[in-house]
C-alpha positions as CSV (number, residue, x, y, z in Angstrom):
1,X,0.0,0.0,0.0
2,X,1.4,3.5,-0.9
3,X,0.6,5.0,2.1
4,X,3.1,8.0,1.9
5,X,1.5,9.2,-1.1
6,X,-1.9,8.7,0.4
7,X,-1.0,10.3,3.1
8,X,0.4,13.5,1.4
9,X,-2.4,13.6,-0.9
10,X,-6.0,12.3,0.5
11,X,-5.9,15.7,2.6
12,X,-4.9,18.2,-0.7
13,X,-8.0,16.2,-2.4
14,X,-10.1,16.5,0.9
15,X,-9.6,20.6,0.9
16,X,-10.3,20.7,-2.9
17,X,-13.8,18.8,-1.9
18,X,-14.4,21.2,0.5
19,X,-14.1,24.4,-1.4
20,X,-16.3,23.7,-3.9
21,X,-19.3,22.9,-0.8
22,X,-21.4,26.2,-1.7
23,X,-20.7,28.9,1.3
24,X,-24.4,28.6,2.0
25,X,-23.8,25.1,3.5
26,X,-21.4,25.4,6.6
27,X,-22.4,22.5,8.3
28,X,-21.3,20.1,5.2
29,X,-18.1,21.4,4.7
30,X,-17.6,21.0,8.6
31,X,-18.7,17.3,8.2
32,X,-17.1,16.9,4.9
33,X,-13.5,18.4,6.4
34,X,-13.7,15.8,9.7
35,X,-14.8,12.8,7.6
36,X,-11.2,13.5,5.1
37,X,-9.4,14.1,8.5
38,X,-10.8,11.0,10.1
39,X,-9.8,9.0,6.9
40,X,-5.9,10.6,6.9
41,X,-6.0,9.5,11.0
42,X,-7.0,6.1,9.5
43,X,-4.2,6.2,6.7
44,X,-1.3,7.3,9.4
45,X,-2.5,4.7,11.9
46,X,-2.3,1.6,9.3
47,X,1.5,3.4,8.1
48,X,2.1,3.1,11.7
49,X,1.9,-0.6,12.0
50,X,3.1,-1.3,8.7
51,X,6.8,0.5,9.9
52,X,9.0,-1.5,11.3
53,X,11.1,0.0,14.5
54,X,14.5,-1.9,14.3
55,X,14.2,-2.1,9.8
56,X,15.8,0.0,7.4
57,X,16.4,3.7,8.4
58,X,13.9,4.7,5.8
59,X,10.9,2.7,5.2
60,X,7.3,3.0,3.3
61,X,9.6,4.1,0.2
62,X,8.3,5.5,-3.0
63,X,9.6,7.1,-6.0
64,X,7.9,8.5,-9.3
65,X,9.4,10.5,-12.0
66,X,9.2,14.0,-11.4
67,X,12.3,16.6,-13.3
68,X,14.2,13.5,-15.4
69,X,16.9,16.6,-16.2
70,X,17.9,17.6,-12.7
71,X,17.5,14.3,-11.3
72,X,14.3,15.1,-9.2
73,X,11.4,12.7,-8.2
74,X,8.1,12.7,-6.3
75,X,10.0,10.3,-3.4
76,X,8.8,9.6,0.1
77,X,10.5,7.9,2.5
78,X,10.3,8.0,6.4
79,X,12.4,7.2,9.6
80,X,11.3,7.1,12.5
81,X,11.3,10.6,13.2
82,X,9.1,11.8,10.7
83,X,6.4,8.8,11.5
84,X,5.8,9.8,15.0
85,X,5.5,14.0,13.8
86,X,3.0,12.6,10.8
87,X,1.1,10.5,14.2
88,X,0.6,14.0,15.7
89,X,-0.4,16.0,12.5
90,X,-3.2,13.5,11.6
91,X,-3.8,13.2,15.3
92,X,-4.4,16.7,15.8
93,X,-6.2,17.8,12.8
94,X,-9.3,15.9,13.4
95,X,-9.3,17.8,16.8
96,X,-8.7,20.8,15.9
97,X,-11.1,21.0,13.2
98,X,-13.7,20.2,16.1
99,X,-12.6,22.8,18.3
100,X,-13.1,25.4,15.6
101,X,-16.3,24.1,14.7
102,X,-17.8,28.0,14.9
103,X,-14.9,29.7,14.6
104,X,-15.4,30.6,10.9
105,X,-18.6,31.9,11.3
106,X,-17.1,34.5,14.0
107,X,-14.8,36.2,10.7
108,X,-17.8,36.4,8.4
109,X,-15.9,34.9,5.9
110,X,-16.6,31.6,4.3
111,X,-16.4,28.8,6.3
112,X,-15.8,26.2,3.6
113,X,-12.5,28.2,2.8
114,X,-11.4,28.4,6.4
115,X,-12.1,24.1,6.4
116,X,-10.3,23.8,3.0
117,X,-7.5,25.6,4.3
118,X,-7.0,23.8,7.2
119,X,-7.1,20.4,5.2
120,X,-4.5,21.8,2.5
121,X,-2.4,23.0,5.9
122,X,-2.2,19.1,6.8
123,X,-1.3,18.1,3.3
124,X,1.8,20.4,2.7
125,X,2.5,19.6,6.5
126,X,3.0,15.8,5.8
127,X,4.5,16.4,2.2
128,X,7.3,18.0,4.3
129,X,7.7,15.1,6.6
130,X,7.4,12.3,4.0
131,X,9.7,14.0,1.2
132,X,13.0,12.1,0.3
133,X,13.9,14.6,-2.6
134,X,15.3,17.7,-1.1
135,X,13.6,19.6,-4.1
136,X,10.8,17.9,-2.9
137,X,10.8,19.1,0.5
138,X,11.5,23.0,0.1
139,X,8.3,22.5,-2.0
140,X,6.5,21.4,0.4
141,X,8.4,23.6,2.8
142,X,7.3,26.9,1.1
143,X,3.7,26.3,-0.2
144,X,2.6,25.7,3.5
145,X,3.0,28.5,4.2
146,X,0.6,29.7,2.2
147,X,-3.0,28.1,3.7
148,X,-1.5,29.3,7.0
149,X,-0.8,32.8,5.6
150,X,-4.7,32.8,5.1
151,X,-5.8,31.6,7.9
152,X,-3.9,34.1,10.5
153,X,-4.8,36.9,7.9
154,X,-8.7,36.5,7.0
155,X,-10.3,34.1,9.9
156,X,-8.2,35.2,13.6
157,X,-11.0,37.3,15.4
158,X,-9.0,38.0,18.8
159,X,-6.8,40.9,17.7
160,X,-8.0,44.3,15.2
161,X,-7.7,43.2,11.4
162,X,-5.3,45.7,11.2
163,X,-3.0,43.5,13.6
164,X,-4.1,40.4,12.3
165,X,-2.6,41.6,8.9
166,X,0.3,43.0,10.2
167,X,0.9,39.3,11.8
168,X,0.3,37.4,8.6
169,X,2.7,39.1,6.4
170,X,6.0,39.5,9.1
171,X,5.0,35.6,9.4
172,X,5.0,35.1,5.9
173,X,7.7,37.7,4.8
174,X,9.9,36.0,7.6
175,X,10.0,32.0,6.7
176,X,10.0,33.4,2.8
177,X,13.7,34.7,3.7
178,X,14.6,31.5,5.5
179,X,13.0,29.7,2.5
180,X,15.1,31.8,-0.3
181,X,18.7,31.1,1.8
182,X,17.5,27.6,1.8
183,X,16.7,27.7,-1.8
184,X,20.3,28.7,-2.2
185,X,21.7,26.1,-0.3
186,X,19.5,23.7,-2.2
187,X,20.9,24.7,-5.0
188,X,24.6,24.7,-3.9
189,X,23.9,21.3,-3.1
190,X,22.6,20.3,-6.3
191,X,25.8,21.8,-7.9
192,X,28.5,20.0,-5.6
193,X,26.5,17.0,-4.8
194,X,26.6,15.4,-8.4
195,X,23.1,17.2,-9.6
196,X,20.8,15.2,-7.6
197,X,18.4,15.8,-5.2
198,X,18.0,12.2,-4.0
199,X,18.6,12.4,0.2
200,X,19.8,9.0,0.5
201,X,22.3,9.5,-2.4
202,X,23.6,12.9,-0.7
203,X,24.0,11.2,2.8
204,X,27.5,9.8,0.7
205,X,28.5,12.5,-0.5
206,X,31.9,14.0,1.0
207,X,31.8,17.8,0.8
208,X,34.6,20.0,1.5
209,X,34.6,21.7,4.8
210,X,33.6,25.4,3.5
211,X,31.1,23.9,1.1
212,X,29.7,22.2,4.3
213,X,29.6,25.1,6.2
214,X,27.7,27.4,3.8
215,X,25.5,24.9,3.1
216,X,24.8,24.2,6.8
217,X,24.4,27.9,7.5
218,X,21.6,28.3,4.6
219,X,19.5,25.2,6.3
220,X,19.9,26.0,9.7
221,X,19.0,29.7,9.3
222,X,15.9,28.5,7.5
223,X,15.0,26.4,10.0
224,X,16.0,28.1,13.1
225,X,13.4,30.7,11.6
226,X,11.0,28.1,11.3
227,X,11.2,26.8,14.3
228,X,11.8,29.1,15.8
229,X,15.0,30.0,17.6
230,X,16.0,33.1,19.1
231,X,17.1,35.7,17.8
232,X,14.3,34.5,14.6
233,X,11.7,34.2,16.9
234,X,9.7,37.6,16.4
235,X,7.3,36.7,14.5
236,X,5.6,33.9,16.4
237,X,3.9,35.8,19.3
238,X,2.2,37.4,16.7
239,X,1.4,34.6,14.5
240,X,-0.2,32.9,17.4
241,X,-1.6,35.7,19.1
242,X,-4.0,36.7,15.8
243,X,-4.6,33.2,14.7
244,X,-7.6,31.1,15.4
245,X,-6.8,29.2,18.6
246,X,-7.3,25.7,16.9
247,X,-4.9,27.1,14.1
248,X,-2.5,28.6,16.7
249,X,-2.5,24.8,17.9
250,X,-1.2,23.4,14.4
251,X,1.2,26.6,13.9
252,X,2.5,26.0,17.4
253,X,2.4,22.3,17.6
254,X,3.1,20.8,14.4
255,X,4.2,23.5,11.8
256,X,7.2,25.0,13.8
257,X,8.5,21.1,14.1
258,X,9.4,21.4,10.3
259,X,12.5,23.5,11.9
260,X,13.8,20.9,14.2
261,X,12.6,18.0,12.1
262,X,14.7,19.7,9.1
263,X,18.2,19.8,10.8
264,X,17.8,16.5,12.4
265,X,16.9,15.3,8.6
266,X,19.1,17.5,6.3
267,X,21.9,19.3,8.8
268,X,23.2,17.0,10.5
269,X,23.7,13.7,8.2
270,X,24.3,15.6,4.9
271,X,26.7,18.1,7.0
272,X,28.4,16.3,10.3
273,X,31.5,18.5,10.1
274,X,29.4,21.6,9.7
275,X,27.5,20.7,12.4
276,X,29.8,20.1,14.9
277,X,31.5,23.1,14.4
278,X,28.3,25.1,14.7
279,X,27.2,23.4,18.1
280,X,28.5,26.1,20.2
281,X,26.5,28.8,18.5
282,X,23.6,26.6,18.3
283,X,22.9,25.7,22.0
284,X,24.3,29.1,22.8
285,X,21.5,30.7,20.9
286,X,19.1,27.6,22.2
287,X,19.9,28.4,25.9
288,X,19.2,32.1,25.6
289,X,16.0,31.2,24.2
290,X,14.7,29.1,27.0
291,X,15.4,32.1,29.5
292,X,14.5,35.2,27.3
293,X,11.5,33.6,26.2
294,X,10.4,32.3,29.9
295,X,10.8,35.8,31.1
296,X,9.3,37.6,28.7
297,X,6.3,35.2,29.2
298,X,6.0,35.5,32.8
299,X,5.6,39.9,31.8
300,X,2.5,38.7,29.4
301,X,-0.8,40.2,29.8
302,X,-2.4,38.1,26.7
303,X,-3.3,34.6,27.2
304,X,-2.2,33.3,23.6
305,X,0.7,35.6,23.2
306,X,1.8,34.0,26.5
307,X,1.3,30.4,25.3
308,X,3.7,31.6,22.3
309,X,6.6,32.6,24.5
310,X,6.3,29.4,26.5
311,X,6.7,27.5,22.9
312,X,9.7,29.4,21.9
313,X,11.8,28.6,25.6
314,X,10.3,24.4,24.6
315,X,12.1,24.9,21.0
316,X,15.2,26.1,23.3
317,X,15.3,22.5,24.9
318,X,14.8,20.6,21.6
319,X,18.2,22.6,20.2
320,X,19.8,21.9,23.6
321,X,19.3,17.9,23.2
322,X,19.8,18.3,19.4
323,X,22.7,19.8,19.5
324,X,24.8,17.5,22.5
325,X,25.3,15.2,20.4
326,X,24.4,12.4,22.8
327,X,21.8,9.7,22.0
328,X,19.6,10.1,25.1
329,X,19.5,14.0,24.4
330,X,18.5,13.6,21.1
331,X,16.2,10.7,21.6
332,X,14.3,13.2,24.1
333,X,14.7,16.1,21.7
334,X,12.8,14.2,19.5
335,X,10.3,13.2,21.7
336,X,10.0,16.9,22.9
337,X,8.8,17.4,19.3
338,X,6.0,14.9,19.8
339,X,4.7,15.7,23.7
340,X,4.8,19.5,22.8
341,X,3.3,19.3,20.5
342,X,0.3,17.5,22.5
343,X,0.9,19.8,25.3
344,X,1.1,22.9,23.5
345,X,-2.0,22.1,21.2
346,X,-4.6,21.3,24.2
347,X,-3.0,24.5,26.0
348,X,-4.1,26.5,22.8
349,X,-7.4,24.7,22.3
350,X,-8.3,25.3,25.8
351,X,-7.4,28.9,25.9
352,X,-9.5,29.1,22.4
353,X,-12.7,27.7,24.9
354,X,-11.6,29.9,27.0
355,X,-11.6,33.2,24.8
356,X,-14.6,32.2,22.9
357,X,-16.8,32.6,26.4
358,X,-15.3,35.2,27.7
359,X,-14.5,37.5,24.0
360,X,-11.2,38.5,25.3
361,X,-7.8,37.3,25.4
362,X,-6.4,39.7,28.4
363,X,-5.7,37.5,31.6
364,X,-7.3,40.5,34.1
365,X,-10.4,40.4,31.5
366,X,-10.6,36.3,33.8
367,X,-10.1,36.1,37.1
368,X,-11.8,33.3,39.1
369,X,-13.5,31.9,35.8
370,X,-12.3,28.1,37.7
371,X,-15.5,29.0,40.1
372,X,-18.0,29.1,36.7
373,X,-16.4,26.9,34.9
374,X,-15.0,23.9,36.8
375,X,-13.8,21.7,34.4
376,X,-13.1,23.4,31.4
377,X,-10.2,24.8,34.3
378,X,-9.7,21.6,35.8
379,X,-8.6,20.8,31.9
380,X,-6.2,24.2,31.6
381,X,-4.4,23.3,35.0
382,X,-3.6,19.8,33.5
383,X,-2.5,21.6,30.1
384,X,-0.5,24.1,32.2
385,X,1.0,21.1,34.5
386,X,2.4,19.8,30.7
387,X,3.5,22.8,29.7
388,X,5.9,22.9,32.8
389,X,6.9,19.2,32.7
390,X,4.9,18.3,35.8
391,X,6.2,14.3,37.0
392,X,3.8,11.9,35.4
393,X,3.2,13.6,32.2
394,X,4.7,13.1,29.1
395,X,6.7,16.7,28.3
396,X,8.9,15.0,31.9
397,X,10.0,12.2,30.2
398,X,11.4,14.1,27.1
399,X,12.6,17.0,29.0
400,X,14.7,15.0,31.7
401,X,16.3,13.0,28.8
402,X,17.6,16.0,27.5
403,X,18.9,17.1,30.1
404,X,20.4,14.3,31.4
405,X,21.9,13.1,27.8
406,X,23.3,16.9,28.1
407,X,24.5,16.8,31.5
408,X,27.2,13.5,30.5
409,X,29.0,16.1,28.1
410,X,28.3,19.4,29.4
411,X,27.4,20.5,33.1
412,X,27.2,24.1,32.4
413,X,24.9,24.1,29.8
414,X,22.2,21.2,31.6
415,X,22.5,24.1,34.5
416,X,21.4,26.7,32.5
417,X,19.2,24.9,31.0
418,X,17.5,23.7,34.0
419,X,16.8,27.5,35.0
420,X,14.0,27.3,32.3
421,X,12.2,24.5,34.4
422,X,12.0,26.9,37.2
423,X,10.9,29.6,35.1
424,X,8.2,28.0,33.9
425,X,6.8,27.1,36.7
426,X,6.5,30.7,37.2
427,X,4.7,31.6,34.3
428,X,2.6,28.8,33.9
429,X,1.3,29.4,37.8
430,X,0.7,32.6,37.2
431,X,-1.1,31.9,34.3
432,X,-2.9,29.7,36.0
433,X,-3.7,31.1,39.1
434,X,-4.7,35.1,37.1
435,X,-6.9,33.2,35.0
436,X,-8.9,30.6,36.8
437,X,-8.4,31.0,40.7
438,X,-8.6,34.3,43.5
439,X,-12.2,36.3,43.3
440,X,-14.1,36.0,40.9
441,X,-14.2,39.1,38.1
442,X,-17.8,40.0,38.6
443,X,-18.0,41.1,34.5
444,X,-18.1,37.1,34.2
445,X,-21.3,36.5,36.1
446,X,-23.4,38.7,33.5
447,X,-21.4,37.0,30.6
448,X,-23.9,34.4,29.4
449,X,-21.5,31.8,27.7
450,X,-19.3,31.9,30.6
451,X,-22.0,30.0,32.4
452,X,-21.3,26.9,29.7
453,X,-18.5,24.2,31.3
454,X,-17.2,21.8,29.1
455,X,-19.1,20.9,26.3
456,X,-19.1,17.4,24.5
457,X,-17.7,18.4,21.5
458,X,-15.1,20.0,23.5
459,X,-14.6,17.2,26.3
460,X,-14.0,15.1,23.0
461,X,-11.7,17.4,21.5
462,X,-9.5,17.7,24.9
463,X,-10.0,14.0,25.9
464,X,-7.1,12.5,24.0
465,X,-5.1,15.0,24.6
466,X,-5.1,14.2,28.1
467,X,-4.9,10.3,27.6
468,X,-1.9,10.5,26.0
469,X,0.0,13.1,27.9
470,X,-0.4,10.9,31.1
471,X,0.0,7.6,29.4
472,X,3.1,9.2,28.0
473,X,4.2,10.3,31.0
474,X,4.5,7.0,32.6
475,X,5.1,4.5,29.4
476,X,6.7,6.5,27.0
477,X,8.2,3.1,25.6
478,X,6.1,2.4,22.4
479,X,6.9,6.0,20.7
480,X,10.6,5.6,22.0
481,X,10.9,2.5,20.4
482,X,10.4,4.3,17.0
483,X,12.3,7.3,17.4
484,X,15.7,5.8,19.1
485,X,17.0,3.7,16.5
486,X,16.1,6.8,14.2
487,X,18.4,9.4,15.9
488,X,21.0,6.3,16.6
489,X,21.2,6.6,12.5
490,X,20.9,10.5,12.4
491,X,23.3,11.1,15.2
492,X,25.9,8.1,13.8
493,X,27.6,10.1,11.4
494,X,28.1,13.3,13.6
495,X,28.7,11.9,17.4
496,X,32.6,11.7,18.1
497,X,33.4,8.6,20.0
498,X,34.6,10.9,23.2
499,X,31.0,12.1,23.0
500,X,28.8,9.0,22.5
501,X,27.0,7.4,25.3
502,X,25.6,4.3,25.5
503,X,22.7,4.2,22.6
504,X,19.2,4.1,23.4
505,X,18.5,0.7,21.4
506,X,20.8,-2.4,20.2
507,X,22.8,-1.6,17.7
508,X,20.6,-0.7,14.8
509,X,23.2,1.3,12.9
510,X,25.8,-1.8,12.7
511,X,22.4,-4.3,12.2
512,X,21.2,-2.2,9.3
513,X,24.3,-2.2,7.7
């Protein structure tokens, strides 16, 4: 079964169905969207048992003829990385396309277009995870941003249109630069790599070390923006502050991943020199991350904005464990991608519940809302315990891995590093306790919807959420399973044997060799 290619493309065919639902029939395209969602969920699920944990680095392979002349196909292929980051995207579509059930109508604008758009979102999303042509990939990379670019810019009702504009083009005008110096790099690569843009025929290619390093630098500095790191971060408190909170989940939790995903996938194997000379920089830039962006967020008045910041210190621990070069920081780096991802995307559908009853964003516009509206908080403490790596839930797991895999090589850094957990605590309790606890705002009693707990659609929409994060948090073994023999291969061509500890699974490099 070519499940790559269905996965890539059942959602692109899903959005085209649902443009073409008149705009005088919201309720089908809303059915129609969830029904192609369900069916991509279905598609991931069956790739997932079909891949094989200790197999071939890249599995579920395919390859049609795409540019015969430049040596380009239409390939997909997938490691273990990219399975588990496709798991969340079709994991998290279905729910958030739930949560927003009425957030079109709130724009005016048509709510088949705001469904398509979401469903095209997923499409390019995957295309970016499954591609095994680098050509391929900066496709994918760049068109994404386009349904995205709508979506902040036409449907975000939180901020003036004026701001919401403002947001969609520095987000769009920002990964375009990162995607033109990575166009560059593509093409340096194309020109010293013997004019191909097959990945697995690149892994073997020797380049000289300043080839390497420019190369390097044009990836990286696209992905750090994707992701983003600091000092590229700018653009993403904004982004997520005007998008649609179910949007702002799939921005937040899935889209930025491309950034991380892309130097564990492209940086490091086709550059290893590069990238250990780089590593410095890197977690230098990583580690001022987690501490500028905890502190700005504990100074934030605006609930989504805040939930932005707290994303951009997270991304600081993924380039911490990326970057040490060890196998158990890496391993959790990688599952940092995954349980942020579920953290971060119930923290931004709950604040969206949240925002929708109350018609503000401000945290003083709250204030007791826990006494109206018991468990729709009890929910936002458990997504705020996530957020801040609370014992028992998942984000733990991957956060202590990478910061004990870092601690074996470099004290100072796990130290500084560790600040960050003590910083969130901060802003996430705040958060917490401004929002939901203390006397009650007496604005909320007159507030009709604020007198609406948890709905069913809603209790649906968080419920997995939930599951997983505290499943996760105490057997994180079958996802681990899939993504350690995966960095074992990434990390094999860049870890020094001074720096290797022991690795997370038997020897699947020397076994798949």
């Amino acid at each position: 079964m070519k499940y790559l290619s269905l996965l890539t493309l059942v959602p692109l065919v899903g959005a085209l169905t649902v443009a073409f639902v008149p705009r005088a029939k919201p309720e089908l395209a809303k059915r129609l969207a969830l029904i192609w969602s369900i069916v991509v969920l279905a598609v991931g699920v069956a790739a997932w048992v079909a891949y094989q944990p200790n197999g071939p680095r890249m599995q579920l392979q395919e390859s049609y003829t795409w540019i015969p002349a430049w040596g380009a196909k239409f390939s997909f292929a997938v490691d273990g990385i990219a399975l588990v980051m496709i798991a969340l995207i079709a994991l998290l579509v279905p729910l958030v396309i739930l949560a927003s059930w009425h957030d079109a109508e709130k724009s005016k604008r048509s709510v088949p277009a705001y469904f398509a758009l979401l469903l095209a979102l997923e499409g390019t999303m995957i295309g970016t995870f499954t591609s095994a042509d680098v050509l391929l990939f900066y496709l994918f990379f760049e068109v994404m941003l386009v349904p995205m670019y709508f979506i902040i810019g036409s449907f975000g009702t939180d901020v003036p249109a004026k701001q919401r504009q403002y947001a969609a083009v520095k987000f769009f005008l920002y990964s375009l630069v990162g995607g033109l110096l990575m166009l560059a790099a593509v093409i340096g690569m194309w020109v010293y790599g013997g004019h191909t843009f097959d990945w697995q025929t690149l892994t073997n290619v020797e380049f000289t070390t300043t080839v390497q390093r420019w190369l390097f630098l044009g990836f990286f500095v696209a992905f750090a923006i994707k992701a983003p790191f600091f000092p590229f971060h700018t653009w993403l408190p904004d982004a997520g502050g005007a998008a649609p909170a179910g949007a702002a989940a799939l921005l937040v939790g899935v889209m930025d991943k491309v950034g991380t995903f892309g130097i564990l996938r492209y940086c490091l194997p086709l550059f290893p020199e590069a990238s250990r000379w780089f590593a410095p920089w890197a977690i230098g830039l990583s580690l001022i991350g987690i501490i500028y962006a905890a502190l700005v967020a504990i100074g934030q008045k605006d609930l989504k904005r805040l939930v932005s910041y707290t994303s951009i210190a997270h991304f600081g621990f993924i380039g911490v464990g990326i970057f040490a070069f060890t196998y158990q920081a890496g391993s959790g780096a990688v599952l940092y991608m995954v349980n942020h991802g579920l953290a971060t995307g119930l923290l931004f559908l709950v604040v969206g519940m949240f925002v929708a009853r109350r018609g503000s964003t401000l945290v003083t516009d709250f204030g007791g809302a826990g006494k109206l509206l018991p468990l729709l908080a009890g929910v936002f403490f458990v997504a705020g315990m996530a957020s801040l790596a609370l014992p028992g839930l998942a984000p733990f797991v991957s956060e202590f891995l990478v910061l004990i895999g870092t601690f074996t090589v470099n004290k100072t850094v796990a130290v500084i590093a560790t600040v960050g957990i003590i910083l969130a605590a901060a802003y996430v309790l705040w958060m917490i306790q401004r929002t939901t606890q203390g006397n009650t705002n007496p604005v909320l009693h007159d507030l009709a919807p604020m007198k609406r707990d948890l709905s069913l659609r809603e209790g649906i929409v968080v419920a997995p959420l939930i599951v997983l994060l505290i499943v996760l948090g105490f057997y994180p073994k079958p996802v681990l399973d899939v993504i350690n023999p995966a960095v074992e291969y990434t990390l094999s061509d860049v870890v020094t044997p001074e720096r290797a500890d022991p690795a997370p699974a038997t020897s699947t490099v020397e076994a798949g060799k």
